[in-house]
C-alpha positions in Angstrom: 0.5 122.6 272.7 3.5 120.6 272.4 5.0 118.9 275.7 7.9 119.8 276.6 9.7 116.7 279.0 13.4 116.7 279.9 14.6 113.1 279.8 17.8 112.1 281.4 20.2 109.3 280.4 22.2 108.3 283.5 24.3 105.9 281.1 25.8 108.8 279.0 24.8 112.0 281.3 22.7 113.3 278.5 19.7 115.5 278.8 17.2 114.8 275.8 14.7 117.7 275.2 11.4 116.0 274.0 9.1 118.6 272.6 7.0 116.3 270.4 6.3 113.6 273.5 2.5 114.1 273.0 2.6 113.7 269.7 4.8 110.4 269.6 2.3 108.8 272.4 -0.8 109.8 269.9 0.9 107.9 267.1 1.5 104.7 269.3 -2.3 105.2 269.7 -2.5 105.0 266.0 -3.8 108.7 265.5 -3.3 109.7 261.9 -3.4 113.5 262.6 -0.4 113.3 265.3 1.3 111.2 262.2 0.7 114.0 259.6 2.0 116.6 262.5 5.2 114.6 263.0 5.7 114.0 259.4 5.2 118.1 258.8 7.7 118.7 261.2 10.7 116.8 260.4 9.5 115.6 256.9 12.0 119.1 255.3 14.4 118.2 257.1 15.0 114.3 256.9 14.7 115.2 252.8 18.0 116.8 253.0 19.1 113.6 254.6 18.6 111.4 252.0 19.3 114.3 249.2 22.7 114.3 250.8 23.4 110.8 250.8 21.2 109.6 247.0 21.7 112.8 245.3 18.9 112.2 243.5 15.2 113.5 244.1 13.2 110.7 243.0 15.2 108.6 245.5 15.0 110.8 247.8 11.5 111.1 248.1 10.7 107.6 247.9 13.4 106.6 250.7 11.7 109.6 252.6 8.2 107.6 252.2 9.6 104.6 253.0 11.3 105.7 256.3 8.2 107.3 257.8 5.9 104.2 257.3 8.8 102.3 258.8 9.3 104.5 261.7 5.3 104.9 262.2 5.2 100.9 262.2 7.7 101.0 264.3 6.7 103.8 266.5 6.0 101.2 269.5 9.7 100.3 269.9 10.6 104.0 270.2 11.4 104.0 274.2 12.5 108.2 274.1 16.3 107.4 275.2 16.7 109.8 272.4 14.8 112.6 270.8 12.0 111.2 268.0 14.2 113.4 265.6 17.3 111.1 266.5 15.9 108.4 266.1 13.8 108.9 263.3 17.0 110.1 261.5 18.5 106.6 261.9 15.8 104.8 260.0 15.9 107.5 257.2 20.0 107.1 256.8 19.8 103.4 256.9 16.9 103.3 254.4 18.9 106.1 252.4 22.5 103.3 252.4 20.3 100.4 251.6 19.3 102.2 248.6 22.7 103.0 247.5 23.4 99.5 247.6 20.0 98.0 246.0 21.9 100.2 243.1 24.8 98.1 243.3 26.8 101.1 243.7 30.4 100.9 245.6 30.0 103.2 248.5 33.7 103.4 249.3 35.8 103.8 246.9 39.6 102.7 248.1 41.7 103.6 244.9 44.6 106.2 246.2 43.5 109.3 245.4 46.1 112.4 245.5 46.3 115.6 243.6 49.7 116.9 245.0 48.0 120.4 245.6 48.0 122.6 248.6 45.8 121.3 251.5 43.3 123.5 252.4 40.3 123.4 254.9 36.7 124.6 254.3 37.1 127.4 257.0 40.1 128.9 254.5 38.1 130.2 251.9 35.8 132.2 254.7 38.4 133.3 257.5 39.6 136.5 256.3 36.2 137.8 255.2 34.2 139.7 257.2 30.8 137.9 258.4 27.3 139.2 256.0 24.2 136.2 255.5 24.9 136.9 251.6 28.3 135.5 251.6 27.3 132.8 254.0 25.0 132.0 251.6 26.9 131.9 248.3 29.1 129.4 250.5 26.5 127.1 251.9 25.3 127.1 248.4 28.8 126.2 246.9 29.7 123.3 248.7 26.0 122.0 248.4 27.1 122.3 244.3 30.6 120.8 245.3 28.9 117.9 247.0 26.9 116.7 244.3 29.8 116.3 242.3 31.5 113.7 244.6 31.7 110.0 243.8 29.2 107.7 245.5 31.6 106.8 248.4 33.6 110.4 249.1 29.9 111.8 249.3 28.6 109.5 251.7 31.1 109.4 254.1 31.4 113.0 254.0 27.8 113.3 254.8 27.4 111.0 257.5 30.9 112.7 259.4 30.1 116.2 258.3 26.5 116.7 257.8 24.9 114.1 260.4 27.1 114.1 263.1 28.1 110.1 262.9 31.7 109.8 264.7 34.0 107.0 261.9 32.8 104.2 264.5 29.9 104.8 263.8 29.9 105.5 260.5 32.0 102.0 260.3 29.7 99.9 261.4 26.7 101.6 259.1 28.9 101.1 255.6 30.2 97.7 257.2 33.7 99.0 257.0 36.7 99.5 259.8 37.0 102.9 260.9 40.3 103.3 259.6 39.4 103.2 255.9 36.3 105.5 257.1 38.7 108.6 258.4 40.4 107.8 255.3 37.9 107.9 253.1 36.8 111.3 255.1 40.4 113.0 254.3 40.0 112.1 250.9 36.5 113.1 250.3 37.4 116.6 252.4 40.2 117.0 249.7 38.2 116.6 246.1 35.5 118.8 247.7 37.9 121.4 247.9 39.9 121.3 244.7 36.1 121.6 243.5 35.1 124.6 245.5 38.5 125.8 244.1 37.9 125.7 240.6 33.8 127.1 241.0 35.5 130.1 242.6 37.7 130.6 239.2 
């Protein structure tokens, strides 16, 4: 069985939850099995990580590869001032943005962008309905559509705010940009995403 250890930070006043602590001390040991157990548990979700940042599966799947042997190299360094799942997901999105640079591509785009249409939000579309797992679906499913359709840069930056919980500092200092231009570039990105959930709905 998994242990479960509670693990407080007195820095931030944060309780971690560590239920893979046994695990992450086997892989320090250089047990391949606890490896494979770690990498079935968070290998589905760290996919969608990169998906949502390379849009592309090939990539995906190779950053994916690459981030595990990193982090299992690595694994000696990990100190649990944060859940294995935490940290783990920082290798995978830093991997994931070197990529998009090894492609040369621009990964914030600072042409003005305005459509002079009506500003919407994402909760709009969903607030006078009533609640049913179908319809949640169709929507989850719509702006997963929508968000392949982004440029490079809107897409990113509205990944890293929306999707992975990075604050614009943050999210700053991982593009190497201020974190002006990064709630800018998030307002912008919010914007196309909805004129294109708008038209899939027509």
């Amino acid at each position: 069985m998994f242990e479960t250890i509670k693990q407080h930070n007195p820095l931030t006043n944060t309780v971690f939850i560590n239920k893979h602590a046994d695990l992450v001390e086997q892989c320090k040991r250089g047990e391949s099995k606890a490896q494979y157990e770690l990498y079935k548990h968070y290998s589905k979700a760290m996919f969608s990580v990169c998906m949502r940042i390379l849009n592309h599966v090939g990539e995906a799947e190779d950053v994916l590869q690459e981030s595990f042997i990193d982090a299992f190299a690595k694994i000696g360094d990990f100190r649990q001032q944060a859940t294995f799942g935490v940290w783990l997901k920082q290798i995978v999105v830093n991997k994931a943005i070197n990529h998009l640079r090894s492609r040369k591509v621009e990964l914030v785009n600072i042409d003005d962008y305005s459509s002079g249409g009506e500003e919407y939000e994402l909760a709009d579309y969903t607030e006078n309905d009533s609640y049913n797992e179908e319809h949640t679906k169709l929507e989850v499913e719509r702006i997963r559509r929508a968000m392949e359709q982004l440029p490079e840069g809107f897409r990113v930056v509205l990944s890293l705010y929306l999707f992975e919980g990075y604050d614009h500092e943050e999210i700053g200092n991982i593009l190497g940009i201020n974190e002006t231009t990064s709630r800018t570039q998030y307002m912008r990105a919010k914007k196309r995403l909805l004129e294109i959930i708008g038209r899939q709905m027509f």
